[in-house]
N, C-alpha and C positions, 0 to 999 in steps of 0.2 A: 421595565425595571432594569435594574442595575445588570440582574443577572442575566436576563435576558438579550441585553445588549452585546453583554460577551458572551455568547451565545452563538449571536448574529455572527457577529464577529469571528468567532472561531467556526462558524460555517464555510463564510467565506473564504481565508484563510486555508479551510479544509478541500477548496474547491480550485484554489490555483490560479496562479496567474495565466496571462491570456495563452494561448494553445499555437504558440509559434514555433514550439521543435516540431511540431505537427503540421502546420500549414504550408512551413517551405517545402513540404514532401506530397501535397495533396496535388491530385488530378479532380476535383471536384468539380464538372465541366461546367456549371451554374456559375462559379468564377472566374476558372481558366478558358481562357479564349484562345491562345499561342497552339496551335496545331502542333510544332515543334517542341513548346516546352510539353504539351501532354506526350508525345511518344520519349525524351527525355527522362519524364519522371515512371514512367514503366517498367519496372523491373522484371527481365525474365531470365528464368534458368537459377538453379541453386544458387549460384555464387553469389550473383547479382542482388539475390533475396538475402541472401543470408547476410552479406554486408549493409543491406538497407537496414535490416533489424538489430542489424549493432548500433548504428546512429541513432538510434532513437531512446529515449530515456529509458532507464533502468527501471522493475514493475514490480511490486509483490499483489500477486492480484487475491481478492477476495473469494476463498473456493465458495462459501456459504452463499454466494451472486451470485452465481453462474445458471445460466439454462442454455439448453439447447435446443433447438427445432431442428427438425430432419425432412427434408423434400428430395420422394424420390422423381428423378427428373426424365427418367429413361429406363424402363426395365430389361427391354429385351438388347443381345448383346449388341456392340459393347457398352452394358450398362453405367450411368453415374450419379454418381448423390452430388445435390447440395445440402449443407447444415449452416448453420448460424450460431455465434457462440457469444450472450449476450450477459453483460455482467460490469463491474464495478475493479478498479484497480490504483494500488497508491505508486507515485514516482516515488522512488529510493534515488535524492540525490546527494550526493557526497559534497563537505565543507561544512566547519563549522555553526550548527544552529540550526543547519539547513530546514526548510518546513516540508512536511510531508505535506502532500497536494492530491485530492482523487479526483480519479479521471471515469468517465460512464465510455464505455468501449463497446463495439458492435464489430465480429469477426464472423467473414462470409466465406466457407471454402465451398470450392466445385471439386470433386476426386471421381477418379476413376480406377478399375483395378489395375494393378503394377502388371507389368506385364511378365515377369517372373513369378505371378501367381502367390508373391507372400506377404500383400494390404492393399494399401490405395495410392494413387500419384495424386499430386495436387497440380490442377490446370490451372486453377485459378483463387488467386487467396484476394479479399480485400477487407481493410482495415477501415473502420469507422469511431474517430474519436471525439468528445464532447464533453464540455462541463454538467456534473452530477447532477440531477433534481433533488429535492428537498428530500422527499422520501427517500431516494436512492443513500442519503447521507445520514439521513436518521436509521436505517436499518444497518447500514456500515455500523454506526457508532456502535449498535446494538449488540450485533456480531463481536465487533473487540470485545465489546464488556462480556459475553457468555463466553468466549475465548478464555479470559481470562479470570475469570469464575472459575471455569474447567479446572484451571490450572492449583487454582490456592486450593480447594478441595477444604480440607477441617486442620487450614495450616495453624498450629498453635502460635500465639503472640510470643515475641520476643522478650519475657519478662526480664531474662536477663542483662539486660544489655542497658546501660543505664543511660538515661536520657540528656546526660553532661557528654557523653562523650562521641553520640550522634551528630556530626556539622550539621548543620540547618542550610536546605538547599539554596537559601540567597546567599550563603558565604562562599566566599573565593577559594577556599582550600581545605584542607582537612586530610589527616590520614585516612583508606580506605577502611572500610568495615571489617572486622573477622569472618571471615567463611565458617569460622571453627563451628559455632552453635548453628547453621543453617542447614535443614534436612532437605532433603531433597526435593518435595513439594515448593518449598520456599524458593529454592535453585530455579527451579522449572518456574516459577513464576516472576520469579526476576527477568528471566530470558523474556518470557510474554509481555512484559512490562517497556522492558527495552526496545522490542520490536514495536510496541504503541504508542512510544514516545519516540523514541530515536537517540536518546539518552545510551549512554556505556550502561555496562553492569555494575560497576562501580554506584555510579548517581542514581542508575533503580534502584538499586539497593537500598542505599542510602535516604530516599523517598519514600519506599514501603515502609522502613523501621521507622522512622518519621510518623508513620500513621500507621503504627502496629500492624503492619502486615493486613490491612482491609485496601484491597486494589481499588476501589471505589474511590474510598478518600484520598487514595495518592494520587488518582487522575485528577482529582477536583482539584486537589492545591498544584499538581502539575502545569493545569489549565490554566489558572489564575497568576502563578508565578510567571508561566512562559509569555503570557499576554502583558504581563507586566514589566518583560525583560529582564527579570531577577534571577532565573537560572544563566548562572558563567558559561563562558564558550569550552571552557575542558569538560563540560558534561555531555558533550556532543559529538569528543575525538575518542578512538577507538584506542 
């Protein structure tokens, strides 16, 4: 069906293009064969690390994904753990329209204790990233939508606000909404709205009152307008 099509469509879409901020940084010896470039792509020592993970795309990860596994590897001294931290995350990239894309992520640290006695050091971290599975993308969805559930709570509908003077989200301009009549549950869930879409506060807004404040229906016409091209690029600058 129709709808199912876009569906498909906004899975894909949800799924990201191919995974090349990430590949020009892999040591993945199944296809790196340069001896040189794997010692190269090795980062050791804070500095080194900490500059690798600024290159690499911006993340809002999913807390509701997350698990962890804990292997201990050595008890007696000097003791150390491995854990694994396995879960789901969106790139936050900056420009207008830009699409939000999830990524399935598998994070392996080796620690030991500090040797100042106040946590752990890390020996050895490694990053494992990959295009989402189906489920993985269906329980995402999930998650936003209870996320934002949470948020609208028993928010009352806008009766006031009259429906001439709401812009309808395919048009190119509009004065912004009143904050005046919006309480605070509706505040808070504009923010959620925003963060689901990528949209300003302004265009959530403006979306919700559209569909009376039910965050359901502003995702569905969100979804169908965006696939359509019909939300403007100022709905997307900050």
């Amino acid at each position: 069906s129709d709808r199912s099509d876009r569906s498909d469509r906004s899975d894909r879409s949800r799924r990201g293009p191919a995974l090349s901020d990430y590949v020009k940084h892999s040591r993945n010896f199944m296809f790196l064969k340069d001896s040189g470039r794997r010692t190269t792509l090795l980062r050791q020592r804070r500095l080194q690390v900490v500059t690798f993970l600024t290159e690499l795309p911006a993340t809002k990860h999913n807390l509701d994904s997350l698990t962890c596994d804990v292997l201990l590897l050595k008890l007696d001294e000097p003791a150390f753990i491995s854990f694994t931290v396995d879960g789901v995350f969106e790139e936050v990239k900056a420009g207008l329209g830009a699409q939000k894309c999830l990524r399935a992520f598998t994070r392996t640290f080796v620690v030991v204790p500090s040797t100042t006695g106040d946590g752990v050091r890390v020996c050895n971290d490694q990053l494992q990233v990959r295009q989402p599975s189906q489920q993985q993308l269906q329980e995402h969805k999930q998650s936003a939508s209870s996320v934002m559930a949470a948020a609208v709570g028993s928010v009352p509908a806008l009766g006031a606000v009259a429906p001439s003077t709401v812009p309808h989200m395919g048009a190119m301009g509009g004065a912004s909404i009143t904050t005046a009549m919006v309480n605070p549950q509706q505040q808070e869930l504009t923010k959620q709205f925003a963060l689901w879409s990528g949209m300003n506060l302004d265009w959530a807004q403006k979306c919700l009152v559209e569909n009376n404040w039910d965050h359901q229906k502003a995702a569905s016409d969100f979804t169908v307008l965006k696939t359509s091209g019909k939300i403007p690029a100022e709905a997307f600058t900050t």
